[in-house]
N, C-alpha and C positions, 0 to 999 in steps of 0.2 A: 535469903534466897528470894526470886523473884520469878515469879511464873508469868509467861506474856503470852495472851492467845490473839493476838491480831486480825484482822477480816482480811488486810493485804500487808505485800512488803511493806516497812516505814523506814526510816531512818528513827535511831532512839539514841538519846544520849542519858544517863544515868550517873549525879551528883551525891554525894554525900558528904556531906557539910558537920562540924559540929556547932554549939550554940555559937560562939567568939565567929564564925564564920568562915573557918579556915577548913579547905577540901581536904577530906582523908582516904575518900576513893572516887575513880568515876572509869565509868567505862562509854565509849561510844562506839557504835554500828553501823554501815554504811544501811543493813537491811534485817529486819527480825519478821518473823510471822509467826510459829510458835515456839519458843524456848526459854530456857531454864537459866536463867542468871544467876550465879553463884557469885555471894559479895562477901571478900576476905576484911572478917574487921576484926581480925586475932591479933593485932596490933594494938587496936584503937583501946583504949582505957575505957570501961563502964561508962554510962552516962546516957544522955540524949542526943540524938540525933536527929540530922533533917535528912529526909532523899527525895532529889528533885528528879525528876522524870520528866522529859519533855516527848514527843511522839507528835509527827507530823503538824508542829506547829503551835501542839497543846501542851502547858506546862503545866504539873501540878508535885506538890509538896504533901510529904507523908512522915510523920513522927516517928522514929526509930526510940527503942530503949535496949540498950547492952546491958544486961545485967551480969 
């Protein structure tokens, strides 16, 4: 889950990558300012993860672990 309190609308788009670099969810926004993203990874098998976050032009990468 993914808590976002924004100061105004953005555009958001949200990646999640495993290591091999292959997407196993991503969701994208036309507009968020504050909400609650829920990421379904009941599929995805244990392991590491990347999730990329980008937000008005800023991109950053954040470590997942599925246990």
């Amino acid at each position: 889950m993914l808590d976002m309190d924004l100061l105004k609308r953005e555009e958001v788009e949200i990646e999640i990558f495993d290591l091999p670099g292959r997407r196993v969810w991503s969701k994208s926004s036309d507009t968020y300012l504050k909400e609650r993203v829920e990421m379904d990874l009941s599929s995805a098998n244990k392991g590491i993860y990347l999730m990329k976050v980008k937000i008005a032009g800023i991109t950053w990468v954040q470590k997942l672990v599925k246990e």
